[in-house]
C-alpha positions as CSV (number, residue, x, y, z in Angstrom):
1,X,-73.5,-185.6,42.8
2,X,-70.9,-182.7,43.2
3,X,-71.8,-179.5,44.7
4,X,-73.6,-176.7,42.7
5,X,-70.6,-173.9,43.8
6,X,-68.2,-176.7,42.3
7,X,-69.6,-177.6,39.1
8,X,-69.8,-174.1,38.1
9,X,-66.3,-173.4,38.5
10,X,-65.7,-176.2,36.7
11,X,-68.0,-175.2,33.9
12,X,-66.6,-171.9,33.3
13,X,-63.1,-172.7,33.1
14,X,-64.3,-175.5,30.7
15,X,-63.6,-174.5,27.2
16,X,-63.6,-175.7,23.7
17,X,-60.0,-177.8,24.0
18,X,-59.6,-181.4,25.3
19,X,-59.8,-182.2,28.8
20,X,-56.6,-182.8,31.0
21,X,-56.1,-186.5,32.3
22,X,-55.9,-185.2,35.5
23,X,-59.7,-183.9,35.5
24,X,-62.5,-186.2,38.0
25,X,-64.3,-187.5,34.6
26,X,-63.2,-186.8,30.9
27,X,-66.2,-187.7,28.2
28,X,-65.4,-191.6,26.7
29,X,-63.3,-190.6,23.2
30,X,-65.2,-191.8,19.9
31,X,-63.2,-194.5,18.3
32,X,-61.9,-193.8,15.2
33,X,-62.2,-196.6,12.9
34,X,-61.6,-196.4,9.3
35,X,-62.3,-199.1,6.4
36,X,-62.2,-199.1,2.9
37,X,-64.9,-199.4,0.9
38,X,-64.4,-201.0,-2.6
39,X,-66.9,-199.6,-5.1
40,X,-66.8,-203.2,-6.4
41,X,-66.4,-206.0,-5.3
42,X,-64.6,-209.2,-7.5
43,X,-67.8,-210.7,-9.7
44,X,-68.0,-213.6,-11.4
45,X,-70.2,-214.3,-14.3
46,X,-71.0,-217.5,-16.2
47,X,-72.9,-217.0,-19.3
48,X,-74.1,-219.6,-21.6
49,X,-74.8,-219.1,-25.4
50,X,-74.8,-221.7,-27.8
51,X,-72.9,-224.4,-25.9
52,X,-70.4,-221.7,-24.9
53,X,-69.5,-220.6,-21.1
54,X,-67.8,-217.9,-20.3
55,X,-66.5,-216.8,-16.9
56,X,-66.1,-212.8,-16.5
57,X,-64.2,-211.5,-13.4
58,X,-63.9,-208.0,-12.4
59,X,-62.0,-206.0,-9.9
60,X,-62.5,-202.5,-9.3
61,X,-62.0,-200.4,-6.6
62,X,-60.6,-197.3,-4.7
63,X,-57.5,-199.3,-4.5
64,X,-57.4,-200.8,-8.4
65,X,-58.9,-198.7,-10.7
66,X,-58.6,-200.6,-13.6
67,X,-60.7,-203.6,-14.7
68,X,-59.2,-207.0,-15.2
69,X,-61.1,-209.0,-16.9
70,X,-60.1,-212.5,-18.0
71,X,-62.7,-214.6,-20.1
72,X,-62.3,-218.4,-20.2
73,X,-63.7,-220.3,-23.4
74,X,-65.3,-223.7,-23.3
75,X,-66.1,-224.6,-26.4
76,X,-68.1,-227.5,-27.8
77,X,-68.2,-227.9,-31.6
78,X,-71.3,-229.8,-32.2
79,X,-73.6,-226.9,-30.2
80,X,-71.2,-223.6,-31.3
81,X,-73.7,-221.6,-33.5
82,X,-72.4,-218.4,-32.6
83,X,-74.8,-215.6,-33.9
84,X,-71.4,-212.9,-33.8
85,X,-68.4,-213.1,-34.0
86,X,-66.5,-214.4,-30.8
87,X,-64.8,-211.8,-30.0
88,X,-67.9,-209.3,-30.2
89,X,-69.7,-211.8,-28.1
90,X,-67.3,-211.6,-25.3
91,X,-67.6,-207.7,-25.1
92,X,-71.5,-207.8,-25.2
93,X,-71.4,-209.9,-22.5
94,X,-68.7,-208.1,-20.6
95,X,-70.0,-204.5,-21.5
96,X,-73.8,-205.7,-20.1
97,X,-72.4,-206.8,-17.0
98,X,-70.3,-204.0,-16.1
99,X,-73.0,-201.7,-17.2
100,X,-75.5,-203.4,-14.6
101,X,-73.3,-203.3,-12.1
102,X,-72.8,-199.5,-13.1
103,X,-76.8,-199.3,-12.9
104,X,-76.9,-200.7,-9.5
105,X,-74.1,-199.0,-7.9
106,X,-75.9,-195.4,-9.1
107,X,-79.0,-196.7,-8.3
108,X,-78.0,-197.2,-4.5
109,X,-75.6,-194.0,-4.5
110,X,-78.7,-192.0,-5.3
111,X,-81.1,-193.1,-2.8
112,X,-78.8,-192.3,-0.4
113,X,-77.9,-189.1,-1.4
114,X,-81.6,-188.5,-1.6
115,X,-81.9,-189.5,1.9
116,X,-78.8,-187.3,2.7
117,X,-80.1,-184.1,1.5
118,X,-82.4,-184.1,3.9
119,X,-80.7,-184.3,7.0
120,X,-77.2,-182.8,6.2
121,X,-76.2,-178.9,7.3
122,X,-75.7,-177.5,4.0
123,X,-73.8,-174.4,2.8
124,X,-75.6,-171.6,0.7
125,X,-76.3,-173.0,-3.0
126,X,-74.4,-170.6,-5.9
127,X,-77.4,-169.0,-7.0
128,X,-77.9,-167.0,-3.9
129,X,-74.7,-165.6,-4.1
130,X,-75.8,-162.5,-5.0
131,X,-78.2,-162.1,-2.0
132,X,-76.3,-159.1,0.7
133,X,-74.2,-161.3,3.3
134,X,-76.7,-159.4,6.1
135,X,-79.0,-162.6,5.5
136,X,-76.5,-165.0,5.5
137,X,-73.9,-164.3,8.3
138,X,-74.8,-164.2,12.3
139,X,-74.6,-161.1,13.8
140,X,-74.7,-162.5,17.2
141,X,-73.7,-166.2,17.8
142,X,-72.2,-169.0,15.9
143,X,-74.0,-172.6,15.9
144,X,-72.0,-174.9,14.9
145,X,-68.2,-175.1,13.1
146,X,-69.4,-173.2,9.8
147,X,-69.0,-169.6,12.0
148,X,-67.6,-170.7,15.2
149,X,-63.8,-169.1,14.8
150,X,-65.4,-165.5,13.5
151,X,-63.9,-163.3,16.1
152,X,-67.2,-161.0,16.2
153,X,-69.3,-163.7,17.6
154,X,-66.8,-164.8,20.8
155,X,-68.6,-162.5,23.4
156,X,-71.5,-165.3,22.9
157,X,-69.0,-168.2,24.1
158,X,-69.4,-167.1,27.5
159,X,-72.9,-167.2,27.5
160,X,-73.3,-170.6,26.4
161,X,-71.7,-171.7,29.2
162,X,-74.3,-170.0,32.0
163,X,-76.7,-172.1,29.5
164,X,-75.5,-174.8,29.7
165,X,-75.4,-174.8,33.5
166,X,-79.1,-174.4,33.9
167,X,-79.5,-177.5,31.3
168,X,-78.2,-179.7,34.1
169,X,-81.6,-179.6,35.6
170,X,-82.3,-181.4,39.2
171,X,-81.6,-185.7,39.3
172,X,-79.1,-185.2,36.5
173,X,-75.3,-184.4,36.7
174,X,-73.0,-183.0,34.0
175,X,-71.8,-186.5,33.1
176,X,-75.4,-187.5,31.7
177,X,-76.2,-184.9,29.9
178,X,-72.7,-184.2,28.1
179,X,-72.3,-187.9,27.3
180,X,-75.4,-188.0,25.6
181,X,-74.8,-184.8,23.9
182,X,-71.5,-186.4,23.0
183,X,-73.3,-189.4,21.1
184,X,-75.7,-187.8,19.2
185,X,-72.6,-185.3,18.1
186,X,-71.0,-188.5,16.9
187,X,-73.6,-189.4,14.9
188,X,-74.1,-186.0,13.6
189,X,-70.6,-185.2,12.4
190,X,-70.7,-186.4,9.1
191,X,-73.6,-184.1,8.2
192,X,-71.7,-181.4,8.2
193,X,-69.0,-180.3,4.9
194,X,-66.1,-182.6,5.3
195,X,-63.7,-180.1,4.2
196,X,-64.6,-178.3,7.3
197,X,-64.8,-181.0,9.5
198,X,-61.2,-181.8,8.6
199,X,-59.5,-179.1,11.1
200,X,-62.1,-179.6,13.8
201,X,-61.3,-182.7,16.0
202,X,-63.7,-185.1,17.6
203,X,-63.8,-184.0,21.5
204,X,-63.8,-180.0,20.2
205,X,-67.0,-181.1,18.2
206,X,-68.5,-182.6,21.2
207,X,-67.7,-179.9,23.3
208,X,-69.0,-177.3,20.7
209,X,-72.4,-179.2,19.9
210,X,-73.1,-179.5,24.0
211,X,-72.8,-175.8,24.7
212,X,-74.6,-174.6,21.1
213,X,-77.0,-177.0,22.1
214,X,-78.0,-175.6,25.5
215,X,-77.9,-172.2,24.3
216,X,-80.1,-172.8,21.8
217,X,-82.5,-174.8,24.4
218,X,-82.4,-171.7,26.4
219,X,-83.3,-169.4,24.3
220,X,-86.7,-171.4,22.9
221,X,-87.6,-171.6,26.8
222,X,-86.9,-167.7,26.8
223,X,-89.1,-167.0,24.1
224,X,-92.1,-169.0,25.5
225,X,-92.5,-166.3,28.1
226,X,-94.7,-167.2,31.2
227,X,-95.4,-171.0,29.6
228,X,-91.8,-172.1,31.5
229,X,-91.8,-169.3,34.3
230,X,-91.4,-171.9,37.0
231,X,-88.3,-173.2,35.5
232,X,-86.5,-170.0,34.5
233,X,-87.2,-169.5,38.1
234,X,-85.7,-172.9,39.5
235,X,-82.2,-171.2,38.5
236,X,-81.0,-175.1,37.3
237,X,-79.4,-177.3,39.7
238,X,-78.1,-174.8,42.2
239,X,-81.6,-173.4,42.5
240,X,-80.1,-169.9,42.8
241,X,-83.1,-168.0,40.2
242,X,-79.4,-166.0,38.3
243,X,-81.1,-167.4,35.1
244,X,-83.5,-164.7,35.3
245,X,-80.8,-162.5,36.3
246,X,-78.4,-163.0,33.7
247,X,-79.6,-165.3,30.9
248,X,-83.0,-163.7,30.5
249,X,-81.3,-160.4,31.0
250,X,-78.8,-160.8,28.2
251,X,-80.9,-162.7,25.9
252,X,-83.4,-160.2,25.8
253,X,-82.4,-157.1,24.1
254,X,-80.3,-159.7,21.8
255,X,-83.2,-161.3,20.9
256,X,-84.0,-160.4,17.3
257,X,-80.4,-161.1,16.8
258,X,-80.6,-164.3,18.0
259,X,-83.4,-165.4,15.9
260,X,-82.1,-164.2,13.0
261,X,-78.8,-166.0,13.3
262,X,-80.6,-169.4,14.5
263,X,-82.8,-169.1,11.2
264,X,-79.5,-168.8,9.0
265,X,-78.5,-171.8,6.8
266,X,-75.2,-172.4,7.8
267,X,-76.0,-171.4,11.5
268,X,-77.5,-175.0,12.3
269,X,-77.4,-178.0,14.9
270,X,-78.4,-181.0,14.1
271,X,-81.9,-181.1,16.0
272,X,-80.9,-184.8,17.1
273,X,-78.3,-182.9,19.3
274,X,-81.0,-180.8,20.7
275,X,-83.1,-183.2,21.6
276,X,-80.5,-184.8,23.5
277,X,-80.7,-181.7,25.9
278,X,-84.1,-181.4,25.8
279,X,-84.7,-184.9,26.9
280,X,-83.4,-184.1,30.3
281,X,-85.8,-181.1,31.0
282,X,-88.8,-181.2,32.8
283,X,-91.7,-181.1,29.9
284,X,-88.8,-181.3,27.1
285,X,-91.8,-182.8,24.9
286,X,-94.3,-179.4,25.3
287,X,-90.7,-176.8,24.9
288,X,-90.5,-177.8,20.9
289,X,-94.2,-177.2,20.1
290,X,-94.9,-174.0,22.3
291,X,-91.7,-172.6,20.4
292,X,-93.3,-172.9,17.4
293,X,-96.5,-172.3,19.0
294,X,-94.9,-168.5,19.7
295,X,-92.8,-168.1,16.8
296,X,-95.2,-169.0,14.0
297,X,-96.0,-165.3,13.6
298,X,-92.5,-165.0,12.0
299,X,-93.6,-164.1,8.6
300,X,-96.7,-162.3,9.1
301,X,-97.4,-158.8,9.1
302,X,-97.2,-157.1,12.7
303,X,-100.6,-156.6,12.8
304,X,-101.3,-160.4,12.9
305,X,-104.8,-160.3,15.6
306,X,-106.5,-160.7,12.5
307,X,-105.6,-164.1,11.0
308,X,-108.5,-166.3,10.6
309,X,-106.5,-169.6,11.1
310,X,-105.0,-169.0,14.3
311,X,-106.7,-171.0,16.3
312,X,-106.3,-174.3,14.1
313,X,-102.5,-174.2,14.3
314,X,-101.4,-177.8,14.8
315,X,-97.8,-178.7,16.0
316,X,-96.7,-181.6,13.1
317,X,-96.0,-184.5,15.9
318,X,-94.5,-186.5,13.1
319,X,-92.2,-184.4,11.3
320,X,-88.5,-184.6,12.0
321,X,-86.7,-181.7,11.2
322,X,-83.0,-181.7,10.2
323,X,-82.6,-178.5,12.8
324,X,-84.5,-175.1,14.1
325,X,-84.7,-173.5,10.6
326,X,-86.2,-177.0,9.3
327,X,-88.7,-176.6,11.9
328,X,-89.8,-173.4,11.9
329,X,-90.2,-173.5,8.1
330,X,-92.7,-176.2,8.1
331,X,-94.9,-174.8,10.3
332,X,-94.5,-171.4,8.9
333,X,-95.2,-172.9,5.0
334,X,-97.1,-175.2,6.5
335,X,-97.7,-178.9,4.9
336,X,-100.5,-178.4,1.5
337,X,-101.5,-181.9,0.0
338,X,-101.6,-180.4,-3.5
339,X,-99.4,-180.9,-6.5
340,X,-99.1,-178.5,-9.8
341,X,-98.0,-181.0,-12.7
342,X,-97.0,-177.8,-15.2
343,X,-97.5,-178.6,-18.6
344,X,-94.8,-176.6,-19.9
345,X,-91.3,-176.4,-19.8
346,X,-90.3,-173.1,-20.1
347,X,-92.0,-170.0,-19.4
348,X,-91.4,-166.7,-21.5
349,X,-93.2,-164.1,-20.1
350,X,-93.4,-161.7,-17.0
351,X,-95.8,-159.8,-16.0
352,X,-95.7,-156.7,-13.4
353,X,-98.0,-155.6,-11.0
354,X,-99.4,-153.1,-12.9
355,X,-99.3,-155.0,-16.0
356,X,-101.6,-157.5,-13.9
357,X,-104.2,-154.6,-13.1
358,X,-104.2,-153.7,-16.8
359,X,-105.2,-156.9,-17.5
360,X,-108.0,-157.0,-14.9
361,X,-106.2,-159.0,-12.9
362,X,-105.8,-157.5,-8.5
363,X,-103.1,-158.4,-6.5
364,X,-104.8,-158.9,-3.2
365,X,-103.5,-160.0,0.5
366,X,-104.5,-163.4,1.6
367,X,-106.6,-164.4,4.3
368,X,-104.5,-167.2,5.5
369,X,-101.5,-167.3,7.4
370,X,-99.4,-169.6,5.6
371,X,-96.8,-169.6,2.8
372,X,-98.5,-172.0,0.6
373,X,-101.7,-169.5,0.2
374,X,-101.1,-168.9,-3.5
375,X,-103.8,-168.8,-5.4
376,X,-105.1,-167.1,-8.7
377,X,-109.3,-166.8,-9.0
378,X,-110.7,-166.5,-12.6
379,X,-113.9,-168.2,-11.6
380,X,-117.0,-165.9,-10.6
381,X,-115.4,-162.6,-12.2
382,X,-116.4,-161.3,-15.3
383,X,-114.1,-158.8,-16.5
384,X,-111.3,-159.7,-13.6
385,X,-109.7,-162.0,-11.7
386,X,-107.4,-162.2,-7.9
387,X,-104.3,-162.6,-7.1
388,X,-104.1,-164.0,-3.7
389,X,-100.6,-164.1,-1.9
390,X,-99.6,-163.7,2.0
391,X,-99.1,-160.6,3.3
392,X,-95.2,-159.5,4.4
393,X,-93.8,-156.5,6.5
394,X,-90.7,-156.9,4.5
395,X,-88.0,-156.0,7.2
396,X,-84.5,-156.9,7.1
397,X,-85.1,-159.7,9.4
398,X,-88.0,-161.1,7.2
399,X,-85.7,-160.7,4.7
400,X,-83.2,-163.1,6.2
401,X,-85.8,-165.9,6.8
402,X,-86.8,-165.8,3.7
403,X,-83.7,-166.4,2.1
404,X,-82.9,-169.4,4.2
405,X,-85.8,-170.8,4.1
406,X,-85.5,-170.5,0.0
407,X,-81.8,-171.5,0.4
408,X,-83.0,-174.7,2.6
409,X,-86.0,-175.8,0.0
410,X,-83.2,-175.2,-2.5
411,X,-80.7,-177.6,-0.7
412,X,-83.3,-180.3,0.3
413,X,-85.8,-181.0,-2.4
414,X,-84.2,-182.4,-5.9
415,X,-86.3,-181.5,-8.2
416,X,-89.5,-178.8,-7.6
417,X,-91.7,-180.4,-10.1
418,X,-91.2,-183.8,-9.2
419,X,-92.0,-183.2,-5.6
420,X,-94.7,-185.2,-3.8
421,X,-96.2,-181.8,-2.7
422,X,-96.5,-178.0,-4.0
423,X,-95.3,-176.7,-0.7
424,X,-92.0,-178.3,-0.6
425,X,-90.9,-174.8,-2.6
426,X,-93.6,-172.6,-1.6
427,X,-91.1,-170.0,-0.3
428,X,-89.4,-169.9,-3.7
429,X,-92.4,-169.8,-5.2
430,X,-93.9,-167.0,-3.3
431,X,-89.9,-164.7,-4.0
432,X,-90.2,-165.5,-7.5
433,X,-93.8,-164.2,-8.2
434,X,-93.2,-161.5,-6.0
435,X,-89.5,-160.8,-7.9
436,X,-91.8,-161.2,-10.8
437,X,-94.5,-158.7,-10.0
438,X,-92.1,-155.8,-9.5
439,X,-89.7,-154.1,-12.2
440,X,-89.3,-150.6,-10.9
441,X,-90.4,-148.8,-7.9
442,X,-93.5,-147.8,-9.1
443,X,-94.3,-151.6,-8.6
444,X,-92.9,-152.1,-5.1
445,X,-95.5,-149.3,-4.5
446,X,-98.0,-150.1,-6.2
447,X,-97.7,-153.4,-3.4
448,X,-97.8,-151.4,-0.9
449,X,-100.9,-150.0,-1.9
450,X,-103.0,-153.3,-2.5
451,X,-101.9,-154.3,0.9
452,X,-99.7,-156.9,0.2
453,X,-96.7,-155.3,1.2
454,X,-97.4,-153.9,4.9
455,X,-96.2,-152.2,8.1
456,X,-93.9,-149.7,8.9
457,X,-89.9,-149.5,9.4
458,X,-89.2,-152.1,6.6
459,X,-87.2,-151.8,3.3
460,X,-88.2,-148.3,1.3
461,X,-89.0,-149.4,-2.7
462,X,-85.4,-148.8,-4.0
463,X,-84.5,-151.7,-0.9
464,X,-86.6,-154.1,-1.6
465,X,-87.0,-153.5,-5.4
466,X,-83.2,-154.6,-5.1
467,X,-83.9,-157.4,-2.8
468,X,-86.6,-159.2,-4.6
469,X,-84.7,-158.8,-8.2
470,X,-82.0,-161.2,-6.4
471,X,-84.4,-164.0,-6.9
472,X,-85.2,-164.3,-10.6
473,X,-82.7,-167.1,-10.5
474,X,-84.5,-169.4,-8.2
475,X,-86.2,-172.4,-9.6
476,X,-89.3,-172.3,-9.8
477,X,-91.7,-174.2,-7.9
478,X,-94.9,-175.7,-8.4
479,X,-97.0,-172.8,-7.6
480,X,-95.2,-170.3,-9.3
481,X,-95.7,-172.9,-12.4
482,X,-99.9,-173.0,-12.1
483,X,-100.3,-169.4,-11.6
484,X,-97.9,-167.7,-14.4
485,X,-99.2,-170.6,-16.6
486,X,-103.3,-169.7,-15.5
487,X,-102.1,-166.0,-16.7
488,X,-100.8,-167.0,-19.9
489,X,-103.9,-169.2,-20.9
490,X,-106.2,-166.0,-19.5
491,X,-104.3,-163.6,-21.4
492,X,-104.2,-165.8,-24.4
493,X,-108.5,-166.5,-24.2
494,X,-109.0,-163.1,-23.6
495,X,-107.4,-161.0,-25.9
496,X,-109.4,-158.5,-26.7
497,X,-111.4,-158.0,-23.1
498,X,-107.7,-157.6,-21.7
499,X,-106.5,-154.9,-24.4
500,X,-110.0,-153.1,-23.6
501,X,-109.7,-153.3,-19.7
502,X,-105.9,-152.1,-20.5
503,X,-107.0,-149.0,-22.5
504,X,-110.0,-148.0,-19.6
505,X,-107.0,-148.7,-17.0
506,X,-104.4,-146.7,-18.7
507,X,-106.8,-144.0,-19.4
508,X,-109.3,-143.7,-16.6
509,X,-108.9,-139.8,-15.3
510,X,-109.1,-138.9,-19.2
511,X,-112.4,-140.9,-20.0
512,X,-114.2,-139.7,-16.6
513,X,-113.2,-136.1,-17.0
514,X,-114.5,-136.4,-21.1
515,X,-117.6,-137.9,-19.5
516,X,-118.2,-134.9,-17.0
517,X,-117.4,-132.6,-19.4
518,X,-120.4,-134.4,-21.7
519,X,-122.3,-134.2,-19.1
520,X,-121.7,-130.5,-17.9
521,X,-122.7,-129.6,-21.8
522,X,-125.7,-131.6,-22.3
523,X,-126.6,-130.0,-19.0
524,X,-126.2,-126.8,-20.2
525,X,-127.7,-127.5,-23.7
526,X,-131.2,-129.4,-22.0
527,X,-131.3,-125.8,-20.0
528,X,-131.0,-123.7,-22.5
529,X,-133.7,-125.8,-24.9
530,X,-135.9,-125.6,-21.9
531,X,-135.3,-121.6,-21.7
532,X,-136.1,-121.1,-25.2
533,X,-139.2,-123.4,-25.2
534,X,-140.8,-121.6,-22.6
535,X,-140.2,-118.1,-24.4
């Protein structure tokens, strides 16, 4: 194994550009092989009707986009009972071939584009486009090739590279760990957009996948705290304790900036990648689930010593995300086994927060700390009903993870109301009822005062009366579906209780100050009776 003084130099003059042949190792080159891929194949078809055959052959592909097709009559007089004309017959028979082939060739393309979705590092969809690019670019540092040339994020470079050092933990040299960095970033090209992909080549991609990769190990291990003392004290394979020195002293006032650039869409790493790294550190399986473990409070409110489910938080052993965002966001959501067929297509109402309470109808914090507690109570109240969604210190950071994790549920799940469960777009259903509960800033207050807007130092009511309006775009999910549907069905059933509790609402301070006024005069009028009885 070389020395710890020698890797290091090494390490830090190793940048981004391909290794000289006259280096002691160079990282085994991914050969390129490349192969065309007909769309079709040459078919042949025999087709008997009425005593006549037919022999159909196609060819169709990449290379010869037009379809031959040559037809070959055998005909037998005595059996010929043609029920069309001949030359009709051949195109039916032509036409249903080529369409099943069609059929089968979409059939397969969309399974696998299905399958794609999920794992691929997708770029912001067009309906967020009107969302403020302070939730969408990294402030800090770039993971992976979608950021990686911005000149504000270089300073970082540098301190991927101490990272990377202290990922080269005791047995292990450089060798191992880069090499199977390298073949899990092999892999994991092709997720990324090709157009991008096109100026970056194959050893720059390895390169930039090992050092994003250990950075981002490093920084999960950071925010454990005490859990991994012992090996932010260990100092890597030299042994020297500088990561508590230098990482944890660099990484540390950054931090907020760091997780908001790790949550950002186009700010990903494959997590196949990072599990390459994490496979060579000592308990690499515990450093995923304690991450979460830490960072499930993401969402909540800073005040979050009162959450009643805290203590059955379960890390999802069998879930493989696509990256850090994937993960974080299904334990944040968290997994509900619940599905909201909606029975209508469109919806053509909207109804504010103060229009809700008009109607009888509180907004009130949830109990729970996950996404997916949505929920809207008619039963058990006789003039009103509840509201119930999770409570948000709406901060600019929160902002940000809310937006990609929206922007990730938008990317990954086809179709909202075909989805196997409600919480595959829980976070876009949670931004659209509450884009949907505030029209004006009298609304964004009136949140604030039901407590389901909390905390101090977020976005004033002009801020995030602005933000939320961005989302009125978004698709809607399954949630959002059963509860503005359960509203139209209680507004429409109770007409005239909901007009009534509207007026009482509306005109509360008017009715009790006419009823203490009564009240004042029949108190006067019973005293002066009782004077002039008892004269």
């Amino acid at each position: 194994m070389e020395s710890a003084e020698a890797w290091g130099l090494q390490l830090a003059n190793w940048t981004v550009e391909e290794p000289a042949s006259a280096e002691l190792w160079a990282p085994a080159a991914l050969p390129v092989e490349y192969a065309s891929i007909d769309i079709f194949d040459t078919y042949s078809l025999q087709t008997c009707s009425g005593g006549q055959q037919q022999l159909v052959e196609h060819c169709y592909s990449e290379h010869n986009p037009v379809q031959i097709i040559t037809v070959r009559d055998d005909l037998n007089s005595e059996a010929k009972k043609p029920a069309v004309p001949i030359h009709l017959a051949k195109q039916v028979s032509v036409d249903r071939h080529t369409n099943g082939v069609f059929k089968h060739v979409a059939s397969e393309f969309d399974k696998a584009d299905i399958k794609a979705m999920e794992k691929k590092m997708h770029r912001y969809p067009a309906c967020l486009e009107t969302v403020d690019t302070c939730h969408t670019v990294p402030r800090f540092v770039a993971m992976g090739p979608y950021h990686h040339n911005r000149k504000a994020l270089k300073p970082a470079e540098k301190v991927k590279h101490v990272a990377a050092r202290y990922c080269i933990t005791e047995g292990y040299t450089v060798e191992e760990v880069y090499d199977k960095v390298a073949e899990a970033a092999d892999e994991a090209r092709s997720l990324y957009d090709e157009n991008v992909m096109a100026c970056i080549g194959d050893m720059d991609f390895r390169h930039m996948m090992f050092f994003d990769a250990c950075f981002l190990v490093q920084f999960m291990i950071l925010r454990c705290g005490n859990r991994y003392k012992w090996m932010q004290e260990s100092g890597g394979e030299d042994g020297d304790g500088s990561w508590k020195d230098f990482l944890k002293g660099f990484m540390s006032p950054k931090g907020y900036d760091i997780l908001h650039d790790i949550m950002l869409l186009e700010n990903q790493i494959p997590w196949s990648v990072v599990e390459a790294v994490l496979s060579f550190m000592p308990s690499s399986s515990s450093v995923s689930k304690d991450f979460v473990h830490k960072m499930r409070y993401l969402m909540l409110p800073d005040r979050h010593d009162v959450v009643g489910d805290e203590k059955r938080f379960q890390f999802d052993e069998d879930y493989t995300p696509p990256h850090i965002l994937g993960l974080l966001r299904h334990h944040i959501v968290g997994r509900s086994k619940t599905k909201h067929d909606s029975k209508v297509k469109t919806i053509t109402f909207s109804i504010s927060a103060i229009e809700l309470a008009e109607m009888g109808i509180s907004v009130t914090p949830s109990k729970s700390m996950k996404l997916t507690a949505m929920s809207l109570d008619m039963e058990g109240h006789l003039l009103s009903g509840e509201l119930c969604l999770p409570a948000l210190s709406l901060d600019r950071d929160r902002a940000s993870h809310l937006v990609n994790m929206a922007a990730l549920e938008l990317c990954t799940v086809k179709s909202f109301s075909r989805a196997k469960y409600a919480s595959d777009s829980a976070v876009c259903s949670y931004l659209l009822l509450l884009a949907m509960l505030v029209h004006r800033e009298e609304d964004v207050h009136e949140l604030r005062v039901r407590g389901l807007l909390v905390g101090g130092g977020g976005l004033t009511n002009a801020e995030a009366l602005r933000f939320l309006s961005s989302f009125q775009g978004l698709r809607w999910g399954q949630h959002y579906n059963y509860i503005m549907e359960t509203i139209d069905s209680y507004r429409a059933r109770r007409r005239t209780r909901t007009k009534m509790h509207a007026f009482f609402y509306n005109h509360w301070k008017t009715i009790t100050a006419v009823i203490g006024v009564v009240s004042t005069v029949a108190g006067i009028i019973g005293t002066l009776a009782s004077i002039k009885g008892s004269i």
